[in-house]
Each structure stands twice: as structure tokens, then as C-alpha cells.
N, C-alpha and C positions, 0 to 999 in steps of 0.2 A: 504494500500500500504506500505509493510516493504521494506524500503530502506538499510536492513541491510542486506549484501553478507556476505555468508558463509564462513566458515575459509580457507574453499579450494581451494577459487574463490579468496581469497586474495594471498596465496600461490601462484597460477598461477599466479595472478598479477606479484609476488614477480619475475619470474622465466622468465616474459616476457619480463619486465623492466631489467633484469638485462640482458637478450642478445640483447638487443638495445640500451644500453648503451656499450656493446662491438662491437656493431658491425654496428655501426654509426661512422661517421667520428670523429676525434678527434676536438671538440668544438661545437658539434652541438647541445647542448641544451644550449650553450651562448647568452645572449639576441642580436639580432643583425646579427646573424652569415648565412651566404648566402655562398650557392654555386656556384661560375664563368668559366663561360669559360672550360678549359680540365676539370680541376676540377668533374665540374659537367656531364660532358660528363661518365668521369669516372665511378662516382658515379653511374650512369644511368647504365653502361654494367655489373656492377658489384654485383650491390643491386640484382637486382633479383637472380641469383646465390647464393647469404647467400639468401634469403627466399625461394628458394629452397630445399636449403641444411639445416635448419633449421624446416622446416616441413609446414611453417607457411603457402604456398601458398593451398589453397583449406585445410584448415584446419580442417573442419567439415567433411570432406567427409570421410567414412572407411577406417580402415587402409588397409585393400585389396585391395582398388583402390588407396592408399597413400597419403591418409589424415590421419589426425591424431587422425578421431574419434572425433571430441571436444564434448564437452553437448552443450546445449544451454546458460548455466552460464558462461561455457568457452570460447563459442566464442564473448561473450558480454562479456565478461574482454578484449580480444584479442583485440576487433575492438576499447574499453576501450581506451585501453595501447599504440598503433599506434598512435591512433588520437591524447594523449594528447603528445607524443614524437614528431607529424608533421610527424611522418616518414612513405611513400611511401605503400599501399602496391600493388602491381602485377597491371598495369591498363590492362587486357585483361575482359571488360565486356562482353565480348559473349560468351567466352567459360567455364572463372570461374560464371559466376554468369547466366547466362541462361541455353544456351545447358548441357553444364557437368551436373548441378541438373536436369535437364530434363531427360536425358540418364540415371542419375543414376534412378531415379523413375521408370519408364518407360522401359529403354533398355532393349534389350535382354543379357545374359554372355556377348555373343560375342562382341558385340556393346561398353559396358560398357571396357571388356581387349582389345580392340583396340582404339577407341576414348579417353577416360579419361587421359590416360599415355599422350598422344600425346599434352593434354589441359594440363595437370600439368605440363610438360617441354617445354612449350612454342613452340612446335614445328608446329601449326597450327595457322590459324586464321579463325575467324568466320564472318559473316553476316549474318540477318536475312530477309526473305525472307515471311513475311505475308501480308503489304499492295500492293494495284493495283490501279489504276486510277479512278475503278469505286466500289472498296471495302476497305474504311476506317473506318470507324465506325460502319458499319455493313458488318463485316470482313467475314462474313460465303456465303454473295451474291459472292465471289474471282472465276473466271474462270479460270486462270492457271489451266491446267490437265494434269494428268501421264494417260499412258496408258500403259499395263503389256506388254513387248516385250519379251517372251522367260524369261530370266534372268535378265531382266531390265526397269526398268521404261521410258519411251519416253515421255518427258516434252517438253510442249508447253504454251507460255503466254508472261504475262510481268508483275514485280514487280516493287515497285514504293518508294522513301524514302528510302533505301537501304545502311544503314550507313555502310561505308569502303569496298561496295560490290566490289572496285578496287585493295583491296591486300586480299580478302580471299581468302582459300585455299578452303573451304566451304559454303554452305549456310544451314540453317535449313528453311525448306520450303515447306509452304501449297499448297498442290495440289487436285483437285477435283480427285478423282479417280472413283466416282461410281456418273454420272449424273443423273439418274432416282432418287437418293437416296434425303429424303429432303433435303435443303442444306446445316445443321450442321451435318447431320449424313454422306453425300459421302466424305468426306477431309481426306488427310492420309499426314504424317509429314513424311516428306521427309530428309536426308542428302545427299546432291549431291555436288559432285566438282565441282568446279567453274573452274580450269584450263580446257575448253575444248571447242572446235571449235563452240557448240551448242549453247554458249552463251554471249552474248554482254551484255557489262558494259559502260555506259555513267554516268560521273560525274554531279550533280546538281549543277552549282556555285552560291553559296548566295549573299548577297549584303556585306559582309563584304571580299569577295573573296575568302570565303573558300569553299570547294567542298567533306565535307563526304558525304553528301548523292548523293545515284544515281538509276540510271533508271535500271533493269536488263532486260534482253530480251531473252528469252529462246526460239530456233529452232530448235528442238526434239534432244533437252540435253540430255544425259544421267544418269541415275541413279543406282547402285547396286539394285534387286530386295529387300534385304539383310536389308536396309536401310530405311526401312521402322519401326519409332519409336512408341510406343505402336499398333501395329499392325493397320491393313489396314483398312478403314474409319471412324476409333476413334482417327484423327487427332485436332480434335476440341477441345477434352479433352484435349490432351496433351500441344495443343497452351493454353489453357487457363491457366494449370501447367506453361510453362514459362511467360506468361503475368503477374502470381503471383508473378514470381522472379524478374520480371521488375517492378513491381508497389511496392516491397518490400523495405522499408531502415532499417535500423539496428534499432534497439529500441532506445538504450540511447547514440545514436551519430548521427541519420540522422539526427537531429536539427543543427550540430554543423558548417557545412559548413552557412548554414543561418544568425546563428549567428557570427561566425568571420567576415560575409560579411557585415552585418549591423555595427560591430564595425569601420570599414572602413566609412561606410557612414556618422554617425556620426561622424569621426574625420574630414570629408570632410567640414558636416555642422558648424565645430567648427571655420574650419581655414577661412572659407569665411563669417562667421557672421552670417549665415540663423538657426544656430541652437538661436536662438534667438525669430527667428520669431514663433508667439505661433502657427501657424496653422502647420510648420513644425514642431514644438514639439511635437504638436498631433500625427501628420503620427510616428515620430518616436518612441513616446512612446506605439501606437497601433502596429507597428511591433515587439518590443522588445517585449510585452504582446503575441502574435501569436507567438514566437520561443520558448519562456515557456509554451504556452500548447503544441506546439508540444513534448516538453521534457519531461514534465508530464503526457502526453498519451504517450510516449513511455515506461515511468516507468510502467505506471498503464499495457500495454500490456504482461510487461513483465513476473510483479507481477502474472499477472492471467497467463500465463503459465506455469511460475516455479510452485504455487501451485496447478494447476489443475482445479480452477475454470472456471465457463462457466455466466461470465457477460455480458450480451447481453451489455452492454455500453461499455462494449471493443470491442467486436465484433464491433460494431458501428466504432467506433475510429478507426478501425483498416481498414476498409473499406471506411472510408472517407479519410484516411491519406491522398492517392497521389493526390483526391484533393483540399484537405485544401491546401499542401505543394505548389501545382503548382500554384494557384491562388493567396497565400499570396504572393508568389514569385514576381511574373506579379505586383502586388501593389508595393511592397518594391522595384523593380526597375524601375516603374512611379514616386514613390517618388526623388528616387535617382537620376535621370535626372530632376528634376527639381527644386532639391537642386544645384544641376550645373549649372544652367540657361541657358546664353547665351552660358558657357565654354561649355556644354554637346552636341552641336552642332560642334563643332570642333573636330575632327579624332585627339586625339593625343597619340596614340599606338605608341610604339616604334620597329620598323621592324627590329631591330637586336638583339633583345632579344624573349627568348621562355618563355612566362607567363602562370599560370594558371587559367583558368576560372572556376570557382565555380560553380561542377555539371559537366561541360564540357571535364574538364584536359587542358592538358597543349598543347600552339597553338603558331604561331610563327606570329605576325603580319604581315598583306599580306600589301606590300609596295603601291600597286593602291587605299586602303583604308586601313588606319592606326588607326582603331578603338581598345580604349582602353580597360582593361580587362571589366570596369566596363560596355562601351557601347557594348562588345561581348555579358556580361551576359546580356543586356538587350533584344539583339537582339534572345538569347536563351531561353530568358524565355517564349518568345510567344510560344516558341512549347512545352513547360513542359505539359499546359492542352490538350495537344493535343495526343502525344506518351504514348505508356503505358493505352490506354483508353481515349476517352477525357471525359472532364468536363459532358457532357451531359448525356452522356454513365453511368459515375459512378455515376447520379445522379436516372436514369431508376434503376441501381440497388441495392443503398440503398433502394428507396422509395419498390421497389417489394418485396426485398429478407431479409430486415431489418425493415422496417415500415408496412409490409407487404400491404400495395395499390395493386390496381389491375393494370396489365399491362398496358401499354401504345397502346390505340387500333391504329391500323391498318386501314389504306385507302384499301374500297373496292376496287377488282378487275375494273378497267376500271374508276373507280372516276374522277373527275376530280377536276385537284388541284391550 
């Protein structure tokens, strides 16, 4: 594993750091320094605009579609050089980091010079539209169906966990197209608009009172015929292409939110005396040890990409990632509430301030339950082994697809269970 970046990769460095040092507020890499009030407000309508206009948002993607082309060394200096500045980049995860690389893989021209522009200037919003009530972890069993009308797809069903499906413009979403077909081959990936009479959006409200996720409800919705992404019943492939960008974090900085998280924790355990106690020490010093091999399997992934190698132990690592990450997770915030004790039981979020949760973004404390950042992340982290695959799921497919086991059999027809 050479941890030595090439001269070029520093260069970029050199040229990254120095427009985020221009174009960052004046003091903001001062120890201490916080955004308030208009201030921040400001900063919020304006930042995106410079990463805009700087190239930076959807960086990797061809300059045809207006990115900027990055390599892979590049956009690991990029996500580098952000992370160590704290500075912001673009939070639209559906359309920069699912849909848009999906489209680009996959679309058609046409698809690709109408959608993509619309996702690099902020002009759409996204939600995804794959789970159902009776299809979560065996995603391919989903009844939601399109049927061809003339020009148009006629969707009918109902999707389920449906994060922000109440300001999209959009949905990317699996539909059964061909019922006779088995049922990973009849699914076709659908983009359909959300503004239209055909479809009802109910919000989920959680127990911290906030309400991203929702219920969708489709009554022969409409669809462009047109909009149908890697063509019609090789939808399954294509979901599986964005579930990759979803289960993806950067190589040598997904560790990084974990670890400023845990530094908090321990400053927690220091002020209340539990960092004292040896059994909390342990938990603490077996999280700090989990956020270092996540950073050292991020290196080693990267390693073996840049030179071309084919180590099946990366491979490994690279397919365990999201659930090492989800489950360490789930621990390090059991710990963390009960480093709090009695305190971790008491709501003391502040409801006129906008915080952010690690992993989450940023959320405004709902005033009927004033649960703080650290109890949002806790109440977050139950769904991390869940979204993106769950635990059990990406355990069927290390053992099949990497330790090569035989599959997991199947209850005969009519069994009884």
C-alpha cells in the first residue's frame, strides 16, 4: 500500500486549497469560527453558486455533460481538500450521487442532454422510489406496475420509505413491466414526475418529529414512454448500478465523519468523568480501532485501483464496507448514550438552531421533541443497517459471491413455516 500521491495529485491539491481559501468566508479556517444567523443564511444561497461556477459540483462526470472529467486520484484529493477545509459540498444526494451516475451509465443521448444539466444546476429534485410494504429486502418480489399506454407508461402501486418524496420534482422508480417474466428479469427503471394528479404523497412522522420519509401512492400516474432507463425489463441491473452509488463512500474520507463524531464522544466522557471508567475505555478505544481500519481499507481500496490490481481482500473490504460502517455505527452510539446516562434520557436539542447530524445533514430541532444532535444520530443509526441493503442481505452476498458458499436455500412451495 504506497501512500505516496503523485506530483499531480498534489498540484490539484495545491489549486483546490487555494480556491477555498478564496472563496470561503473571510476567517473561516480560524479555530472557533461559526456561522450565525443572516450570516449563515447567506453563506447557504450563495456557496452553491461558487461550486457551481467553479466546476466543483458533479466533478467527475465528463466535461460534455459539465463535469470536469476528474480521474479517480482527482476526485480523492477533491473530496481530500473539502473535508479537511469543513467546507460544504452541494447536499443534493439523489440527483449528484444516484440518479445522475445512473443516467450517465445507462441513459440514453437524450436522457443524459436533458436530465444531467437540470441535476448540475440545481434545478430538480429527486426521490427514490424502490421499497413497498411487502418488498424490502427482497426488492425484486415489488408489485408497483407500468403498463405501455400508447406513449406512456400507466403506473399503478404504492412505494414505501420514500425520502423527501414531498418536494421532488421526480422519482426514479421500479416498476414491474412484464408479469409473466421471472421476477428480477420483468422490472424496468422508470423516471416519472411527481407533480401530477396520479399521485399521493403522505409524510412518515418519526418519533423525533421529523417526516423525510413517506408513503407514495400511484393511480395510473403517468410516465414518458421515453423514460425508461437502461431499457425495458433490465431494471434490476440498473437498481443494482444505483444501490452501488448508495452503498459507496469515498475511500480516504468516509471514515472521517465517524471519527470527528467519536472525538465529541470522548470529550463528552472526559467532562463527566466516565472516561475513567475502564469498561468505557474499552468501548472507546475499540471504536477508535474500527474508524482506523475503516481508513486503512479505504487506502488499501484505493491502492489497488490506482495500480490495477485485482486482490480479492479488497474486493472483500470493499463489499463488507457499508456493513462494517452501519453496524460499528449502531455500537458507537449505544456507547455514546450510555456515556450520558441518566443526561441521554432528556430531549435537550435546541429548536432555534439548525444543526448537523452526522450522515444525516443538517435539521432544525422539532420543538414537541427536542432531541439533540447526538440523540438524532442515535435514532439514525438504527436505519444505516437497514437502507442501502440490510445487514443480512450483504451478509447472503459476501458468503455467495466472495467466500463462494452455496446459496441460501429456499422454503419449498407450500412449506410450512
Amino acid at each position: 500500500m504506497d501512500l505516496t500521491y503523485p506530483a499531480e495529485a498534489e498540484a490539484f491539491r495545491r489549486e483546490i486549497r487555494s480556491w477555498l481559501e478564496e472563496n470561503l468566508p473571510p476567517g473561516w479556517f480560524q479555530p472557533g469560527f461559526k456561522l450565525e444567523g443572516e450570516d449563515k443564511v447567506r453563506f447557504q444561497k450563495e456557496w452553491t453558486k461558487k461550486l457551481f461556477e467553479g466546476g466543483w459540483i458533479c466533478a467527475t462526470w465528463p466535461k460534455e455533460y459539465g463535469g470536469k472529467g476528474l480521474s479517480l486520484m482527482e476526485s480523492v484529493v477533491l473530496a481530500e481538500e473539502f473535508h479537511r477545509a469543513n467546507a460544504p459540498m452541494r447536499a443534493d444526494f439523489f440527483g449528484d450521487t444516484l440518479v445522475g451516475p445512473t443516467i450517465l451509465q445507462w441513459g440514453t443521448e437524450e436522457q443524459k442532454k436533458y436530465f444531467l444539466p437540470l441535476i448540475l444546476q440545481g434545478k430538480i429534485a429527486w426521490c427514490q422510489g424502490f421499497s413497498e410494504p411487502d418488498a424490502g429486502s427482497d426488492l425484486a418480489s415489488l408489485k408497483t406496475r407500468a403498463e405501455l399506454d400508447g406513449d406512456e407508461w400507466v403506473i399503478n402501486g404504492q412505494k414505501i420509505w420514500t425520502t423527501q418524496g414531498f418536494i421532488a420534482d421526480y422519482i426514479f422508480v421500479l416498476c414491474r413491466t412484464d408479469p409473466d417474466a421471472p421476477k428480477h428479469k420483468g422490472i424496468s427503471y422508470l423516471l416519472c414526475p411527481m407533480k401530477q394528479p396520479g399521485i399521493e404523497v403522505r409524510p412518515i412522522e418519526q418519533i423525533d418529529g421529523s417526516a423525510e420519509f413517506c408513503e407514495v401512492f400511484f393511480t395510473d400516474a403517468r410516465c414518458p414512454k421515453e423514460n425508461v432507463v437502461g431499457g425495458v425489463n433490465n431494471g434490476w441491473k440498473v437498481a443494482m448500478t444505483t444501490l452501488g452509488f448508495e452503498r459507496g463512500m469515498s475511500a480516504t474520507t468516509g471514515y472521517r465523519r465517524f471519527e470527528k463524531e467519536l472525538e465529541g464522544i470522548i470529550d463528552i466522557a472526559r467532562a463527566n468523568g466516565k472516561a475513567s471508567d475502564p469498561i468505557v475505555r474499552q468501548g472507546l478505544a475499540s471504536a477508535y480501532t474500527k474508524v482506523q481500519l475503516m481508513r486503512i481499507a479505504g487506502l488499501r481500496q484505493l491502492g489497488a485501483l490506482l495500480s490495477g490490481k485485482k486482490d480479492p481482500s479488497v474486493a472483500a473490504l470493499a463489499a463488507t464496507n457499508k456493513m462494517f460502517w452501519s453496524e460499528y455505527h449502531q455500537e458507537v452510539m449505544n456507547l455514546a448514550i450510555g456515556i450520558l446516562g441518566a443526561e441521554g434520557q432528556i430531549l435537550t436539542g435546541d429548536p432555534t438552531k439548525e444543526e448537523a447530524v452526522p450522515g444525516y445533514g443538517a435539521r432544525r430541532t422539532n420543538p414537541r421533541y427536542p432531541a439533540s444532535v447526538l440523540q438524532s444520530s442515535f435514532f439514525f443509526s438504527r436505519s444505516e443497517t437497514i437502507w442501502g441493503g440490510t445487514s443480512q442481505i450483504q451478509r447472503n452476498i459476501v458468503g455467495e459471491r466472495i467466500l463462494g458458499l452455496p446459496k441460501e436455500p429456499r422454503p419449498e412451495a407450500g412449506a410450512q413455516v
